[in-house]
ROMIVEX-207788 format. One line per 8 residues: their letters; for each residue x, y, z of N, C-alpha, C. Coordinates in nm, 2 decimals. Last residue first. Layout:
BEGIN
a> X/Y/Z/X/Y/Z/X/Y/Z | ...
REM end
This chain:
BEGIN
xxxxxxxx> 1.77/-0.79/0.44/1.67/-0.83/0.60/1.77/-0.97/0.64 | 1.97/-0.52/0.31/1.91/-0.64/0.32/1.85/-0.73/0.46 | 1.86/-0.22/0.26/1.92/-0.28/0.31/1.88/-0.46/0.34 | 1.81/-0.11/-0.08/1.80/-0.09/0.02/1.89/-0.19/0.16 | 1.91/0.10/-0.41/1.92/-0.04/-0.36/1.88/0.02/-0.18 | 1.77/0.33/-0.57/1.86/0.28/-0.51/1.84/0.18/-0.40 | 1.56/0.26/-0.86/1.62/0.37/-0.73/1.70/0.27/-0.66 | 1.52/0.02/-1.03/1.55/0.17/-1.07/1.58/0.28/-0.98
xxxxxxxx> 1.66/-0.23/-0.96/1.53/-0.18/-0.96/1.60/-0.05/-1.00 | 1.69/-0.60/-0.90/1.75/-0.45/-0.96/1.65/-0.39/-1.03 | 1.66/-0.73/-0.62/1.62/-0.73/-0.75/1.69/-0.61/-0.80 | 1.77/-0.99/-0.35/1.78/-0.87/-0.40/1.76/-0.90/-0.55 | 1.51/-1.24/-0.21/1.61/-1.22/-0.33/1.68/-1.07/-0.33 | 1.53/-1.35/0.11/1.47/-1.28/0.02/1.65/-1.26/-0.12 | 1.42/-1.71/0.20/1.54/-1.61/0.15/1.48/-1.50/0.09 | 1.11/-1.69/0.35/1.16/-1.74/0.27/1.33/-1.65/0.21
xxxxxxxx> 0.95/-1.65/0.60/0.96/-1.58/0.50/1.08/-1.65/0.48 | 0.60/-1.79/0.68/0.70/-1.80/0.69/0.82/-1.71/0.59 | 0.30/-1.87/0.53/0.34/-1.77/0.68/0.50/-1.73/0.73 | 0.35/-2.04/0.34/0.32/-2.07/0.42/0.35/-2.03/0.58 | 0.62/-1.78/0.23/0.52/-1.91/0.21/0.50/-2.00/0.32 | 0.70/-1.52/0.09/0.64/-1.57/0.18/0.57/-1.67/0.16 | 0.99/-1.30/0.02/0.90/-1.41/0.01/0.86/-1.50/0.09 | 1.05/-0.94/-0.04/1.05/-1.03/0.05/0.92/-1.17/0.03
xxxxxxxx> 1.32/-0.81/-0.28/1.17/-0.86/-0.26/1.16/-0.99/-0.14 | 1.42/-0.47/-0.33/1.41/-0.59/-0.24/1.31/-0.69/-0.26 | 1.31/-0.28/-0.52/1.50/-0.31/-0.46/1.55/-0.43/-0.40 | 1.10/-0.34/-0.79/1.19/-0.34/-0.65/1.30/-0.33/-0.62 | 1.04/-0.43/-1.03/1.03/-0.30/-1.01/1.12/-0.30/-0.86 | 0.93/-0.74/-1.03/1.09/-0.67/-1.05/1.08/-0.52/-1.04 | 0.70/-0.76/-0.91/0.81/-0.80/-0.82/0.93/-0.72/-0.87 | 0.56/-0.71/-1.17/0.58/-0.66/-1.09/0.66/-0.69/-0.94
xxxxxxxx> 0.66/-1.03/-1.25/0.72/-0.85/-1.30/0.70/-0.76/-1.21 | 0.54/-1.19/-1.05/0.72/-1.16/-1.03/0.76/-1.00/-1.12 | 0.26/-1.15/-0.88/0.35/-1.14/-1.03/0.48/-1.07/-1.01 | 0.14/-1.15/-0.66/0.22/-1.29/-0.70/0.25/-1.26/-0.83 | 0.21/-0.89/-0.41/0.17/-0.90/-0.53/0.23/-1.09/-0.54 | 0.23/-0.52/-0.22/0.20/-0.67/-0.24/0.17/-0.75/-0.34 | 0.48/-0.32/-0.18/0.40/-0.36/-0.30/0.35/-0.51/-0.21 | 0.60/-0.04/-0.08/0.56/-0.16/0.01/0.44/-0.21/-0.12
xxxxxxxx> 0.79/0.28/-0.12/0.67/0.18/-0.15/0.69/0.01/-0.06 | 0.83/0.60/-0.03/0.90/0.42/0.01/0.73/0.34/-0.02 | 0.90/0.89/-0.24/0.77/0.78/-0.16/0.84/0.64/-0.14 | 1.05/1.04/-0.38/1.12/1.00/-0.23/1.03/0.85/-0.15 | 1.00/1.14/-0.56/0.96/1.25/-0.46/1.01/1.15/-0.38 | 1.16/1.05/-0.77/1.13/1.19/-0.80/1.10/1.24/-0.66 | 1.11/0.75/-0.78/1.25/0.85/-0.78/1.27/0.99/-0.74 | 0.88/0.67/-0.66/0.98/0.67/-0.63/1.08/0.77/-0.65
xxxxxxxx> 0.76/0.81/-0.96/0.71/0.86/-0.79/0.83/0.83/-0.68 | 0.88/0.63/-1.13/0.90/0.78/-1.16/0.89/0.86/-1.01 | 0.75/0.37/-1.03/0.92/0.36/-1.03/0.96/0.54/-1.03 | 0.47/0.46/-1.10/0.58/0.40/-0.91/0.69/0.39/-0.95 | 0.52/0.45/-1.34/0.47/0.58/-1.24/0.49/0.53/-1.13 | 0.58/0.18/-1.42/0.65/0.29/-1.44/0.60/0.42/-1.37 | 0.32/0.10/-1.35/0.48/0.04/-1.29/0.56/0.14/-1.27 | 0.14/0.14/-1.49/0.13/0.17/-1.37/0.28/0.16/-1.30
xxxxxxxx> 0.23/0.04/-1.77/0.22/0.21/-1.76/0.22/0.19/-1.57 | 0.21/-0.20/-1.74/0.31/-0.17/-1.76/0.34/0.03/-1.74 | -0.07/-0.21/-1.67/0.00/-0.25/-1.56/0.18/-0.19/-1.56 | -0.20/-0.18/-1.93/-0.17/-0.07/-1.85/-0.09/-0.08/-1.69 | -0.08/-0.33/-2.10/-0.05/-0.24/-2.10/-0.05/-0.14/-1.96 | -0.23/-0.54/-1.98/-0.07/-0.57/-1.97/-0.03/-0.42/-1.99 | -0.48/-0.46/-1.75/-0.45/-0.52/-1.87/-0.26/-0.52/-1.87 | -0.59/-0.48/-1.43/-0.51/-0.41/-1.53/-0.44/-0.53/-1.62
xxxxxxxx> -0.63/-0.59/-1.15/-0.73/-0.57/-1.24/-0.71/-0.47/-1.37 | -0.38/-0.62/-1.06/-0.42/-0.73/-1.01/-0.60/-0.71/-1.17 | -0.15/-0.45/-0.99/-0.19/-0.45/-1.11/-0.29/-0.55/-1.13 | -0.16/-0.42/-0.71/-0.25/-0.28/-0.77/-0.25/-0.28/-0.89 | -0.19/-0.57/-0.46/-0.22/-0.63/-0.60/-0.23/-0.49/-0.71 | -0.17/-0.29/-0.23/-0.25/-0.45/-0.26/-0.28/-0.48/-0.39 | 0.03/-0.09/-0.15/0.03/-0.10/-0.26/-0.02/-0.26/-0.28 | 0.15/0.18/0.04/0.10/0.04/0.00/0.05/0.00/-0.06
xxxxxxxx> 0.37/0.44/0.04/0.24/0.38/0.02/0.25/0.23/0.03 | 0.52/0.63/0.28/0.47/0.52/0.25/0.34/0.50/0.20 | 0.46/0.95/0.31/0.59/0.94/0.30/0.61/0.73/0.24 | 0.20/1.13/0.17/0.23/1.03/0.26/0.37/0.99/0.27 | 0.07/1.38/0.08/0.17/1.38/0.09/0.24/1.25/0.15 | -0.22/1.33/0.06/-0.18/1.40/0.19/0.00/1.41/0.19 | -0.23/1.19/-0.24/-0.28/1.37/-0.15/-0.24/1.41/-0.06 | -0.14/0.98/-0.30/-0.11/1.08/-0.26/-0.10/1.16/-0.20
xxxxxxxx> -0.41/0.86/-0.33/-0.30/0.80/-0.28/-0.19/0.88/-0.20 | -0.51/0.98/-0.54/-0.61/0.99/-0.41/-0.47/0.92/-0.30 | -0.35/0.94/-0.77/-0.35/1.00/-0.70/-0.39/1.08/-0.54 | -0.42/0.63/-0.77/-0.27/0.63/-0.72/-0.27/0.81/-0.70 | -0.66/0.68/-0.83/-0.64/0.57/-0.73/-0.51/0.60/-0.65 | -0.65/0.74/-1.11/-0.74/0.84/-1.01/-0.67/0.77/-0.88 | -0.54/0.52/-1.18/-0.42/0.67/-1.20/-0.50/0.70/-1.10 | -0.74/0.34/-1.19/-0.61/0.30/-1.09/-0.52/0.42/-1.07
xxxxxxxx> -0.90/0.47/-1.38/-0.92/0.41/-1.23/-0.83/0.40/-1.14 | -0.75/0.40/-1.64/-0.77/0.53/-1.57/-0.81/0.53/-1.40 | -0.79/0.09/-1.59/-0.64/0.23/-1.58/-0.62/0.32/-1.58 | -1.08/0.04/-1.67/-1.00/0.03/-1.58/-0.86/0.09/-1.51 | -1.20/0.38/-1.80/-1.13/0.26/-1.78/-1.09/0.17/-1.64 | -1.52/0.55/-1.64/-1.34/0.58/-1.67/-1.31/0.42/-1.73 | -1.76/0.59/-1.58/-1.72/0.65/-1.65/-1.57/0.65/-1.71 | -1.72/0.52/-1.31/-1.80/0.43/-1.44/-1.76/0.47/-1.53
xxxxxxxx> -1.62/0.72/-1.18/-1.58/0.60/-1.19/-1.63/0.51/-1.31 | -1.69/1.01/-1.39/-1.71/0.98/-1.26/-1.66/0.80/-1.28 | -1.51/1.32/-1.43/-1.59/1.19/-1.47/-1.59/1.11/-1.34 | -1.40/1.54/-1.37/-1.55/1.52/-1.33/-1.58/1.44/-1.42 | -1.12/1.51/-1.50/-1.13/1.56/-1.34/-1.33/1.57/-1.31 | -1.01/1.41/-1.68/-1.11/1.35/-1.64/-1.17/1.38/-1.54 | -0.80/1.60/-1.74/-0.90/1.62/-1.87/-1.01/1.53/-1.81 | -0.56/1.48/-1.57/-0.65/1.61/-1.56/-0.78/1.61/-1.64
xxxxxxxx> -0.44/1.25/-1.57/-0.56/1.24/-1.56/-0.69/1.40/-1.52 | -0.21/1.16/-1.54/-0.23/1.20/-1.65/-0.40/1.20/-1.61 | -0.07/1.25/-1.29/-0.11/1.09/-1.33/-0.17/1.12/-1.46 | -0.03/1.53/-1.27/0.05/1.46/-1.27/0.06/1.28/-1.33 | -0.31/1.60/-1.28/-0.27/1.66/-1.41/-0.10/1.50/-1.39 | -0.42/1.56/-1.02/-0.50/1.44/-1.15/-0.40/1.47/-1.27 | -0.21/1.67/-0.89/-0.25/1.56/-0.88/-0.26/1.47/-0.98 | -0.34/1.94/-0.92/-0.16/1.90/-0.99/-0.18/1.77/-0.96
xxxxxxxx> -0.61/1.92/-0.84/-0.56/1.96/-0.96/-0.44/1.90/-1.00 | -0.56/1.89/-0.58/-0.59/1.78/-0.63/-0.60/1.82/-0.78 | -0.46/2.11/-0.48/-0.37/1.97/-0.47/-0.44/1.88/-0.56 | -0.66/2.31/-0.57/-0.49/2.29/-0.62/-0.44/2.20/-0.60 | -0.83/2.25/-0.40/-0.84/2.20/-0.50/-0.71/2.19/-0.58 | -0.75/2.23/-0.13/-0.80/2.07/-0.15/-0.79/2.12/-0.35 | -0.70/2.51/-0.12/-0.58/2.44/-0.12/-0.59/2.27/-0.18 | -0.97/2.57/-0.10/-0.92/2.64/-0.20/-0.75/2.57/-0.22
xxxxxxxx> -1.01/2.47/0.14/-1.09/2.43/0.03/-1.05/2.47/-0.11 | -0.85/2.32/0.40/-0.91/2.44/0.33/-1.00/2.39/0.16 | -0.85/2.01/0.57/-0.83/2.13/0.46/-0.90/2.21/0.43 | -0.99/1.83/0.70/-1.01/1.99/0.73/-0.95/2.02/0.65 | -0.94/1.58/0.65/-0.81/1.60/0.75/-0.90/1.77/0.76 | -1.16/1.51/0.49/-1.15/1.42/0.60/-1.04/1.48/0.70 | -1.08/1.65/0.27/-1.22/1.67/0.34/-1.19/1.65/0.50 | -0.82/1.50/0.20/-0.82/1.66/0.22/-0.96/1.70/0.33
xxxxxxxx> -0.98/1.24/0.15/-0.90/1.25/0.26/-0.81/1.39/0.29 | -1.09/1.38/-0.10/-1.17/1.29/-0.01/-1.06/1.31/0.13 | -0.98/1.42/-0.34/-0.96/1.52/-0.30/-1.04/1.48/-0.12 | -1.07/1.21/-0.49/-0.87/1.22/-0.50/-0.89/1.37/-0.38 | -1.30/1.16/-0.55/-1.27/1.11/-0.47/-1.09/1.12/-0.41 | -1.36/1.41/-0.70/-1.37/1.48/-0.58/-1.35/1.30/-0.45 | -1.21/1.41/-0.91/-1.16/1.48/-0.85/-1.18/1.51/-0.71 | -1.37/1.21/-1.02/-1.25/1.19/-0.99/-1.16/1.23/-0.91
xxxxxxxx> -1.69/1.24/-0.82/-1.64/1.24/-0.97/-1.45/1.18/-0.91 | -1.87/1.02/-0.67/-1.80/1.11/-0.66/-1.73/1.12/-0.77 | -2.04/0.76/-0.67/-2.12/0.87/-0.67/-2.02/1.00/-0.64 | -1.81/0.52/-0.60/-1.90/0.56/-0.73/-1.96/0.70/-0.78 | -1.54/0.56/-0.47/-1.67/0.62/-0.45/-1.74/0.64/-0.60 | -1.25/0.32/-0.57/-1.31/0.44/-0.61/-1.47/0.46/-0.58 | -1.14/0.09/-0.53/-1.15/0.15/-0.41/-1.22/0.30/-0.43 | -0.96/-0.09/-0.68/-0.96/0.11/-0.71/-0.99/0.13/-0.59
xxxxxxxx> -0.87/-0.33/-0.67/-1.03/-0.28/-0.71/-1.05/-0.15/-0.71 | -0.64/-0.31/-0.58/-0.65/-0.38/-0.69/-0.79/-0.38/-0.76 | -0.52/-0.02/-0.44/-0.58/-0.14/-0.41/-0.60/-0.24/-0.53 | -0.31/0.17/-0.26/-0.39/0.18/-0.37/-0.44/0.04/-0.38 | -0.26/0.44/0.03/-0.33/0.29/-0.06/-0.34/0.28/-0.14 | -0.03/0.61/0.19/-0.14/0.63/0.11/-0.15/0.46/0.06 | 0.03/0.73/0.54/0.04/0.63/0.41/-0.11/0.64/0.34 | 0.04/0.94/0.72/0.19/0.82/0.72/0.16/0.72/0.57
xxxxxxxx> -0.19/1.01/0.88/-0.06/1.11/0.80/0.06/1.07/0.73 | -0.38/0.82/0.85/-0.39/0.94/0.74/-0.27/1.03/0.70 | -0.27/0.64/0.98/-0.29/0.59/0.87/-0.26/0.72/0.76 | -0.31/0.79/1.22/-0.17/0.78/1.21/-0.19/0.75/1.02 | -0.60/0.80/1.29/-0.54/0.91/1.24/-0.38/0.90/1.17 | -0.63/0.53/1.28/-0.66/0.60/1.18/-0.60/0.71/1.17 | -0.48/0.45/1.55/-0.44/0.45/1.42/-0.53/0.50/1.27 | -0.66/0.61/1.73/-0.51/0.69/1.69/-0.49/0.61/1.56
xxxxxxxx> -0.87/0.46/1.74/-0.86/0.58/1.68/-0.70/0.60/1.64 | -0.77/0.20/1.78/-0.81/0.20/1.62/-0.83/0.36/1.61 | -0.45/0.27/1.98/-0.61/0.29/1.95/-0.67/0.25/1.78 | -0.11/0.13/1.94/-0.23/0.21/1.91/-0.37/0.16/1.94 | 0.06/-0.06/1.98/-0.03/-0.08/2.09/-0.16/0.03/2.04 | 0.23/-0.06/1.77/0.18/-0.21/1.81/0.06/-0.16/1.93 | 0.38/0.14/1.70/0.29/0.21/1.68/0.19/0.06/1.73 | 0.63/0.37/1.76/0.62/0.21/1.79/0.43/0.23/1.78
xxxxxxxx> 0.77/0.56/1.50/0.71/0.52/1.61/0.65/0.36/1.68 | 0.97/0.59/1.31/1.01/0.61/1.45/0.95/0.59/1.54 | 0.82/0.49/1.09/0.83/0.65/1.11/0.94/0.69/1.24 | 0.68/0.21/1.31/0.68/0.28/1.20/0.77/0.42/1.21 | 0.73/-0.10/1.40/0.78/0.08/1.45/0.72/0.14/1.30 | 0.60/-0.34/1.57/0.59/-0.28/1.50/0.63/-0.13/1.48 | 0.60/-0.66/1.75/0.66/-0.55/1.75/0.65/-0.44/1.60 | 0.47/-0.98/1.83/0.55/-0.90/1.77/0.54/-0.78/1.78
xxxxxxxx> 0.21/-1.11/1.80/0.30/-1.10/1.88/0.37/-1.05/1.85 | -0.05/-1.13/1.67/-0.11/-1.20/1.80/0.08/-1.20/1.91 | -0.10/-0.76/1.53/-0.01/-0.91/1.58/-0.06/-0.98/1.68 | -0.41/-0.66/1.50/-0.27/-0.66/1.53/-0.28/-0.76/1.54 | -0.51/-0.51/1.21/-0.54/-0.61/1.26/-0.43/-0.59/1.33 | -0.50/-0.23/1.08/-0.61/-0.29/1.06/-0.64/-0.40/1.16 | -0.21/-0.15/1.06/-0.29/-0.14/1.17/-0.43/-0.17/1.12 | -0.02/-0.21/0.83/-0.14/-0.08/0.86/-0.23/-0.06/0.96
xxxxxxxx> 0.05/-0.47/0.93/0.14/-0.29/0.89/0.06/-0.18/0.89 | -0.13/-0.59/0.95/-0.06/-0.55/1.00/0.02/-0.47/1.01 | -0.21/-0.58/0.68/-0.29/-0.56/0.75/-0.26/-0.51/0.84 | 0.04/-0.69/0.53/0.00/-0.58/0.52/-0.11/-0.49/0.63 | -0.01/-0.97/0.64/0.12/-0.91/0.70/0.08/-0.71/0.67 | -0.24/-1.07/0.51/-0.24/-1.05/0.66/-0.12/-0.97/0.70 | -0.09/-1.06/0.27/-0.22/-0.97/0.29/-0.24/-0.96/0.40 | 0.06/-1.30/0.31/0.11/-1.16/0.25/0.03/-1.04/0.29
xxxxxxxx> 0.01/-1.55/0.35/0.01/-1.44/0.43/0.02/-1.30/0.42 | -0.07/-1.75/0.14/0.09/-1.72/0.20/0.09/-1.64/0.36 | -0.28/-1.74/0.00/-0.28/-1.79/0.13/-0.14/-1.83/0.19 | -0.13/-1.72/-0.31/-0.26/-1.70/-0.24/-0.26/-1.75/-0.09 | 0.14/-1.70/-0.32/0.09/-1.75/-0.36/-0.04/-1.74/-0.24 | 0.40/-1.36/-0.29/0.40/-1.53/-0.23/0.27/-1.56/-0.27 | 0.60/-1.12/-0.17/0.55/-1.17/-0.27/0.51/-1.34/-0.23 | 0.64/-0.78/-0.16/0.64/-0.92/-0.07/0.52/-0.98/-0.18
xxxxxxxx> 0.90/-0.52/-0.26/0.81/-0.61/-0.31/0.76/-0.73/-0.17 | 1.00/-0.23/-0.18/1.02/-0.32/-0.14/0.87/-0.42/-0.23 | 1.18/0.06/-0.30/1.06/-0.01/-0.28/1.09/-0.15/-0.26 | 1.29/0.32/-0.08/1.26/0.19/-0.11/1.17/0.16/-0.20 | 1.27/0.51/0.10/1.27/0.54/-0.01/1.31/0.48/-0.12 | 1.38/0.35/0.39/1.38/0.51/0.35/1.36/0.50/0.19 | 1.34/0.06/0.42/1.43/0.15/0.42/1.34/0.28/0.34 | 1.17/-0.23/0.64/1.17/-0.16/0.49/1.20/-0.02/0.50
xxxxxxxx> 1.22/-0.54/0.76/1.29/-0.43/0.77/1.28/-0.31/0.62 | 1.13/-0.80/0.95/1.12/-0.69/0.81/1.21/-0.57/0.88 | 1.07/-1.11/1.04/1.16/-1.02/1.08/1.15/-0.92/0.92 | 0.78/-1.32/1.22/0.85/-1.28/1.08/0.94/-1.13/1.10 | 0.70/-1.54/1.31/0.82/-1.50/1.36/0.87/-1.44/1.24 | 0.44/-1.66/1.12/0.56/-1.72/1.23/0.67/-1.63/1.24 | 0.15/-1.62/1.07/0.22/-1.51/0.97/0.33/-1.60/1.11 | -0.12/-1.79/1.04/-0.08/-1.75/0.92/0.04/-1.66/0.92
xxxxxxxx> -0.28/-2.05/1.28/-0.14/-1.92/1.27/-0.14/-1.93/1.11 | -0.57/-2.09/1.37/-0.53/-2.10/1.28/-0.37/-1.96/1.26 | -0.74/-2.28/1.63/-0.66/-2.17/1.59/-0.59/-2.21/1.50 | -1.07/-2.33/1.66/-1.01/-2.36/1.60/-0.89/-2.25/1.56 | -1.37/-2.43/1.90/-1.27/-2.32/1.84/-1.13/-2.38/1.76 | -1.61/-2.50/1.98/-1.51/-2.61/1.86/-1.40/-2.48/1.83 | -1.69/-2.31/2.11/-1.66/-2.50/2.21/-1.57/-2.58/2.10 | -1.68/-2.11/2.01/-1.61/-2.11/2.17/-1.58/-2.29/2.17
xxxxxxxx> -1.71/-2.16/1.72/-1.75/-2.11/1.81/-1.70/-2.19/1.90 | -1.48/-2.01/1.43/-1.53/-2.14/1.51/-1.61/-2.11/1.61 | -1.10/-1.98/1.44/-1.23/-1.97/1.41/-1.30/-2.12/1.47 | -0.87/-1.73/1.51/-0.96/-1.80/1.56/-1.10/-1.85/1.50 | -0.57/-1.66/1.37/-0.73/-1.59/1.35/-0.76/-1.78/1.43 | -0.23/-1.55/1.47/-0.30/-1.64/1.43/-0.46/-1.58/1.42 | 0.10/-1.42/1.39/0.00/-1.37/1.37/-0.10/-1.52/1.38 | 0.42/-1.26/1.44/0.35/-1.39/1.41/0.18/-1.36/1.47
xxxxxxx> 0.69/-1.11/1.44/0.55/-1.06/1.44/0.53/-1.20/1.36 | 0.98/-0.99/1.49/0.87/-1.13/1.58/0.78/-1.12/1.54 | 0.92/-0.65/1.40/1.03/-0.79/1.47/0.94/-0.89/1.56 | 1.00/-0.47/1.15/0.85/-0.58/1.20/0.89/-0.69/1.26 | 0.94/-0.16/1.08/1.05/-0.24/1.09/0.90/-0.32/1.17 | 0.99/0.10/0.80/0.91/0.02/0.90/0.98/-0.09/0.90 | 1.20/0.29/0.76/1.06/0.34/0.77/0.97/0.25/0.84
REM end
């Protein structure tokens, strides 16, 4: 599903006369399989987050090669990759990422708005949605109004909605108690199995690490042997 050959990455800082290059990601080689989940895992200023960025097209490579889906997608427009973003992957984040001033339903139902859906279809989807995450009975509360873990369900179904074939996944137990991280887990391992979604987790907690097939480690921009883990769907191919 996504493949990441040579991709080394540096940020410039500074102004023009004291400019200062800083590489964070060296000649890094990925490979993440069909319906997978893959973990990348590594200590604050590893790169981890910059590598994701890159995968989402947020920031490109200062070198390297990127396919997604089949497509080579390294040279896109920030238009086209938005649009690519919308058909190809869903987010979940460590801070929710939830619209205050929109109830539950109507931020899980937000990227339906954004693609033209019908309106009568945005709601059914977003119905079996909230009902799937357990979160029907909240469908007009509004973010304040929720837990933190309820937060993250609304989050992982807004995640969905378009059907994405990859999500991504920044820290997403990062602001969840133990319980509920342990509840989150297990609905990515059930999502995995059930509909096929290839995850891509970012994270520095090795539990969550173990949910995976694969985990790829990163230190100091660099990727480190990866471990194979035993995970609840079926194993992927090793990098």
């Amino acid at each position: 599903m996504i493949q990441m050959s040579g991709i080394s990455h540096q940020f410039t800082i500074g102004k023009r006369a004291k400019e200062k290059v800083v590489p964070v990601l060296k000649n890094i080689h990925l490979q993440v399989e069909k319906g997978e989940i893959m973990a990348i895992v590594g200590r604050s200023g590893s790169g981890k987050s910059t590598l994701l960025n890159l995968m989402s097209g947020y920031i490109r490579p200062t070198e390297g090669r990127i396919v997604v889906a089949g497509q080579d997608v390294t040279g896109l427009t920030e238009g086209q990759w938005a649009d690519f973003r919308l058909a190809n992957y869903g987010f979940i984040f460590q801070s929710f990422q939830l619209i205050p001033g929109l109830t539950a339903a109507e931020n899980v139902e937000l990227p339906l708005v954004l693609k033209g859906v019908d309106k009568a279809l945005r709601k059914r989807r977003t119905e079996e949605l909230l009902e799937q995450v357990g979160m029907a009975e909240y469908m007009t509360h509004y973010p304040g109004e929720l837990s933190g873990g309820q937060q993250q369900r609304v989050s992982v179904a807004r995640a969905l909605v378009m059907e994405p074939p990859i999500v991504l996944a920044d820290e997403p137990t990062g602001s969840l108690d133990s319980e509920n991280e342990k509840s989150l887990l297990t609905m990515i391992r059930q999502l995995n199995h059930e509909l096929g979604i290839t995850f891509v987790i970012i994270t520095h907690d090795e539990q969550v690490a173990a949910i995976a097939n694969r985990t790829l480690r990163l230190r100091d921009g660099a990727v480190q042997h990866p471990v194979p883990v035993s995970g609840s769907v079926q194993g992927g191919v090793g990098i």
